[in-house]
N, C-alpha and C positions, 0 to 999 in steps of 0.2 A: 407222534405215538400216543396209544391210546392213555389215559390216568388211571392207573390203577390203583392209585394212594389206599381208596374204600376197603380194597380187598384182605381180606386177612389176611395176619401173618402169620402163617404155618411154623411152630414150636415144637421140638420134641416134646412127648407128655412126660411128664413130672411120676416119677416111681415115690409112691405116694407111701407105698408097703415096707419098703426094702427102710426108705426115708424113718418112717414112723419106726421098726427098730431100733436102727443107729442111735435115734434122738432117745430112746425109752435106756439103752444101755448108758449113753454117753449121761444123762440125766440121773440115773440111778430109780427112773420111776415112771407111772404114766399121768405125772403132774402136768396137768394144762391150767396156763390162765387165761382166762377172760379178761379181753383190756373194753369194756365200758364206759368209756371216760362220759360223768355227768361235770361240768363246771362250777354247777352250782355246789358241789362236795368238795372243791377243790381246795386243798389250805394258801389262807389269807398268802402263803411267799409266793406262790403258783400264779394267783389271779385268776379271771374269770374270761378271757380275753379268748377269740380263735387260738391264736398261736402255745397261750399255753396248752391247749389238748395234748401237742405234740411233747412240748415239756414233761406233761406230766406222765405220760403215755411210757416216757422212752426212760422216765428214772425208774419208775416200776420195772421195765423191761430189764434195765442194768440192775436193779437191786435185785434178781431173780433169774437170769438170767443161766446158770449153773444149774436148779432146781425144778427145770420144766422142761419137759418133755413137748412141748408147743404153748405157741401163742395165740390166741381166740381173739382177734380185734371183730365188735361188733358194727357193722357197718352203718347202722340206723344211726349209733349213737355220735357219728361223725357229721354224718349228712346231715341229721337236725341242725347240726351247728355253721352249716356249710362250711364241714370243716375235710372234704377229702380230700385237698391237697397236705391237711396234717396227715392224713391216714394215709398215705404214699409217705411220708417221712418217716411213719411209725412203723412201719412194714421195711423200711429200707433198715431202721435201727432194728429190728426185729435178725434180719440176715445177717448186720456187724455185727453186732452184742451176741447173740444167740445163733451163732452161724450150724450148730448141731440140732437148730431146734425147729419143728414140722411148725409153717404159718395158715393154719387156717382161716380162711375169711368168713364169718358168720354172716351168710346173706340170705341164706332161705330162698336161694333162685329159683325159676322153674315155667321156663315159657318155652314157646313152640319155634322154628323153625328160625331164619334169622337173625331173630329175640334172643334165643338161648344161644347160639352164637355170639350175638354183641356180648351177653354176659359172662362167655368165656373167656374173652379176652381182655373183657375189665377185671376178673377175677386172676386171671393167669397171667398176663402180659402188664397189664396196669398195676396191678398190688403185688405183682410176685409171686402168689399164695402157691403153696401145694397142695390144699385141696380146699372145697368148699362146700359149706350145706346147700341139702336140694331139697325141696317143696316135692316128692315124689307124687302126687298127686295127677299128673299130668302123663304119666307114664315114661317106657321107655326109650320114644322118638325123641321126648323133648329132654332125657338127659344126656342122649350120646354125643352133641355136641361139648357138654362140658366133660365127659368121658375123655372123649379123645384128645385132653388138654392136662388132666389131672384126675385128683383125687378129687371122688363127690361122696360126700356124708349125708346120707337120706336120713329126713324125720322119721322115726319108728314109731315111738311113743313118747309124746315129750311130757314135760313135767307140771305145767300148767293146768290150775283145777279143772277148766273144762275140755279136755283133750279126751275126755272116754266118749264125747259129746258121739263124735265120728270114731275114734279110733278103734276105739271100744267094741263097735258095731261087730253083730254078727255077718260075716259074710262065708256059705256054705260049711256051714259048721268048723268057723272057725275067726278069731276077732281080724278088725280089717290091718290090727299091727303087723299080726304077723303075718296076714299076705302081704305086707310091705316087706317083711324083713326076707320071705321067701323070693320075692321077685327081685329085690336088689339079690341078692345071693346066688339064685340062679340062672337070673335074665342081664342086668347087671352086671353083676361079674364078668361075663364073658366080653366086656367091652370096655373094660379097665378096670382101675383100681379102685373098691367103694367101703363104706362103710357105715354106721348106723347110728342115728340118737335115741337112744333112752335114757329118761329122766333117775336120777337117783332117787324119787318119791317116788317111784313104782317098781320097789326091788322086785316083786312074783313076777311082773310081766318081763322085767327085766329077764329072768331067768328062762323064759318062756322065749324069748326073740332070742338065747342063747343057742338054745336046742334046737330052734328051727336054722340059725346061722352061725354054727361053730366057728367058722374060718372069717367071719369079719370082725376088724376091731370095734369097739362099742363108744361114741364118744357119750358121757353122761356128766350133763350139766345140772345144777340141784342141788351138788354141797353147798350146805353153807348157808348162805341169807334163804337159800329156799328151803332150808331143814331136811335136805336128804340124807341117806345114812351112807358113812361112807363105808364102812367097816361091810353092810349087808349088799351094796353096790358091787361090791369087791366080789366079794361071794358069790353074788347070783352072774355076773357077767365076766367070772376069770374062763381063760380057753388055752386049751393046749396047743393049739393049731393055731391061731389068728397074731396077726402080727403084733409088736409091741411090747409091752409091758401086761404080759397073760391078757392081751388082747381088750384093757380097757386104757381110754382116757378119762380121765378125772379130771373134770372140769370147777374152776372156783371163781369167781368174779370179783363180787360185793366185796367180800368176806377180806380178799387181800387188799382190793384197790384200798378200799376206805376204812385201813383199821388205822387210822390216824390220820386225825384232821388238823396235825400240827403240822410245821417244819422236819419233823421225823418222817413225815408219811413212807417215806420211801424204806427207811429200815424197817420201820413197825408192820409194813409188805412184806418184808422178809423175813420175817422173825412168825407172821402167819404163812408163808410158804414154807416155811422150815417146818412150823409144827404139822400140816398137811402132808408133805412131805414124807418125814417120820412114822404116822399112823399109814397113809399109804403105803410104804415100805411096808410096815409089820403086819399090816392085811392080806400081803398079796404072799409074803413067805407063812402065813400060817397056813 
């Protein structure tokens, strides 16, 4: 008989929408964290070692674990380390600890034919994730493979100084973000479940990729060590129609991982997700 080991294996796709409610109610918010793990910021009980990534990954994740509406593991920050067999354990603590909580893989995929394929199923099959960012850049052939597996979160407008470099750009009277946000929304859409980044330092555009895509949620990463606002975040990207928590995720990274470089690290995590938390609450009910 012929080997077909090679051949994918066909998965139901992952309800990416329905998902990111549950977790925004069960949560009481549309708290996401970013898990980033640097070593070098690790506290002296943690070490510096591969294996701690996972240690330190998965107390964050328990110490927070109630208070987030998803978890952002960034995949660079693993693989620099050659550390993804921790990022398969962090993703697995990710579904114990936080079994109500949507796992995004922060990878920025976005290749064509086969390619985007293999990357489906390291993102879907391999990590678990329920959805994943996509490099839209390449267009819509090369995202229907991770389409047809999960949820894809396209770069809109991200937060980074030189992102008006391109994004910015005019294209027929109109910037090239928001024919991003127009073609995930209406091209897109019709081929699963997607959604959008805009940075919290660009509340105007922020509100602008609103109006052209009411019905997607917004993930916006930039509180925090990137000085985005979260209170105007809120504001320019709440929706009555888009799934979630008024249709934003609010992303934090730096800000929780490393507000203690002691033995506390993991509480002093939660005691900055709690106050995130809190102000997120009181943004989204004003």
């Amino acid at each position: 008989m012929p080997d077909r080991s090679h051949q994918r294996r066909r998965v139901s796709p992952v309800d990416f929408h329905t998902r990111l409610d549950e977790a925004s109610a069960a949560s009481g918010s549309g708290l996401c964290i970013g898990l980033d793990p640097d070593p070098a910021r690790f506290p002296p009980t943690i070490g510096q070692r591969r294996e701690a990534i996972a240690t330190f990954c998965r107390a964050i994740v328990e110490a927070t674990a109630d208070l987030a509406c998803a978890f952002k593991p960034q995949i660079a920050h693993f693989a620099a380390q050659r550390a993804e067999d921790q990022l398969e354990e962090v993703c697995a603590a990710i579904r114990d600890l936080a079994p109500h909580a949507v796992l995004i893989l922060d990878a920025k995929r976005g290749d064509i034919g086969s390619t985007a394929e293999h990357y489906a199923t390291e993102a879907f099959e391999r990590y678990g994730a329920h959805a994943v960012t996509v490099n839209p850049y390449l267009g819509t052939d090369a995202a229907l493979p991770l389409l047809e597996r999960g949820g894809v979160i396209a770069l809109c407008r991200t937060s980074n100084p030189g992102a008006g470099e391109l994004q910015d750009r005019d294209l027929e009277g109109r910037p090239l973000y928001v024919a991003v946000a127009e073609m995930v929304a209406e091209q897109w859409s019709q081929h699963g479940q997607c959604a959008l980044v805009v940075g919290a330092t660009v509340p105007d555009q922020l509100s602008r990729v609103r109006s052209s895509a009411p019905a997607l949620p917004v993930l916006i990463p930039g509180v925090g060590a990137q000085g985005g606002d979260l209170n105007a975040s809120v504001l320019a990207g709440r929706s009555e129609t888009a799934p979630g928590a008024a249709g934003v995720i609010v992303s934090s990274s730096r800000q929780v991982l490393y507000a203690s470089d002691g033995p506390d690290f993991a509480t002093a995590a939660r005691a900055e997700a709690e106050r995130m938390h809190r102000e997120l609450t009181a943004a989204l009910a004003s």
